[in-house]
PLY file of the C-alpha trace (Angstrom):
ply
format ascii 1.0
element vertex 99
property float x
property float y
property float z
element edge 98
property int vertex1
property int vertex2
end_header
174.12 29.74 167.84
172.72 29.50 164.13
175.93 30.12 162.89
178.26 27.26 161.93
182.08 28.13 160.98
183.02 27.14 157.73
185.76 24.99 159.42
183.24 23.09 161.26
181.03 22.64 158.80
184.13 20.88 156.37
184.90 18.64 159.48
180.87 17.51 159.37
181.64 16.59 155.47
184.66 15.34 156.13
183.62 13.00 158.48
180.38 12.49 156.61
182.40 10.99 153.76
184.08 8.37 155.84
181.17 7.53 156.99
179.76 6.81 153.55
183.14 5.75 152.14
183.81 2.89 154.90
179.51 1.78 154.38
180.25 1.45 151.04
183.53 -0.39 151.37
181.49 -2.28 153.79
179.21 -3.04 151.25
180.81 -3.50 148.55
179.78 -0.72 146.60
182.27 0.85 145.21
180.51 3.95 144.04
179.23 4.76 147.36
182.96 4.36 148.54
183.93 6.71 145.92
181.60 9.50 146.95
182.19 8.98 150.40
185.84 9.61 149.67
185.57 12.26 147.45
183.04 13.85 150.17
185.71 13.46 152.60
188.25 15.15 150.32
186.12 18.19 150.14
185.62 18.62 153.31
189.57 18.48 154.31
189.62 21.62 151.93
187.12 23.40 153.26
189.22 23.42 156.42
192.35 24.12 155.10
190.34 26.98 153.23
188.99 28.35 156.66
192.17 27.94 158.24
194.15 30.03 156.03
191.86 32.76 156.12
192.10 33.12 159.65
195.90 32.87 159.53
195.73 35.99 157.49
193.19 37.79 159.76
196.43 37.04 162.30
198.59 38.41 160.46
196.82 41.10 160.09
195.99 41.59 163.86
199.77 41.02 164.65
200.82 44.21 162.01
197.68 46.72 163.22
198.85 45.85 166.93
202.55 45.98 166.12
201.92 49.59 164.85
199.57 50.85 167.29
202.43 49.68 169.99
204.81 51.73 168.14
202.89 54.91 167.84
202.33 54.47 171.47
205.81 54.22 171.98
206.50 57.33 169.78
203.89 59.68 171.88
205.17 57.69 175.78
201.05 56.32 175.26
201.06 53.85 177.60
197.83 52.49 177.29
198.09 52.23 173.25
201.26 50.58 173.71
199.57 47.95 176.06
196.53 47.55 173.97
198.90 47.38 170.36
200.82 44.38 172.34
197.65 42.40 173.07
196.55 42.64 169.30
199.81 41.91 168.23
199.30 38.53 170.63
196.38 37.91 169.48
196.91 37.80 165.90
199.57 35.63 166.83
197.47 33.12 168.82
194.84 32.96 165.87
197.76 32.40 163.78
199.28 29.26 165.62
195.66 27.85 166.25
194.86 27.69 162.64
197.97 25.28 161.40
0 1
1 2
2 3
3 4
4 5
5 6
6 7
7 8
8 9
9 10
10 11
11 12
12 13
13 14
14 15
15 16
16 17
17 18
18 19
19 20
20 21
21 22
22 23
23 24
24 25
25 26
26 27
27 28
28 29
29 30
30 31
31 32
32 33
33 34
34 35
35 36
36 37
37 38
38 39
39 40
40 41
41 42
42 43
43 44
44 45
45 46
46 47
47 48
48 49
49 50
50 51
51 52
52 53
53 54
54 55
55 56
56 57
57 58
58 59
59 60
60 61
61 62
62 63
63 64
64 65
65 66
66 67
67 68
68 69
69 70
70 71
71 72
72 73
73 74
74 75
75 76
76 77
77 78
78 79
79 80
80 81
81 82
82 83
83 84
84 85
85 86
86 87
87 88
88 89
89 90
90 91
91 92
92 93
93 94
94 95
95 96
96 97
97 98
């Protein structure tokens, strides 16, 4: 469980720097705010980052499983045809859950 994703670990940030950003408004310090809003920036990236490259390992999954269905189509394979369709869905589920 040592592992954390690098989409979780931008949310941490990103909540981090509200955190620090609303103290500081709280405060009145307006360099704390600053770096709690930058902080919070940063960490919205690091999501979008993370997200994109697992749209593209979708992608990715969608085309292998796409052609393995088709070979298995070519060759009456019915369990590569089977197993190319639940790639295929599955890069597409990775795909939609990382908008």
């Amino acid at each position: 469980m040592g592992h954390v994703s690098k989409r979780t670990e931008g949310k941490a940030e990103e909540i981090g720097g509200k955190i620090k950003g609303a103290v500081g408004k709280m405060l009145g310090n307006k360099q704390m705010e600053a770096e709690g809003k930058g902080k919070e920036l940063k960490g919205e990236a690091k999501q979008e980052v993370a997200k994109a490259g697992e749209r593209t390992k979708g992608a990715v999954e969608q085309i292998a499983g796409k052609t393995k269905h088709f070979v298995g189509e070519v060759f009456d394979n019915e369990q590569m045809k089977l197993e190319g369709k639940a790639k295929e869905l599955k890069g597409k589920a990775r795909e939609a859950g990382n908008r």
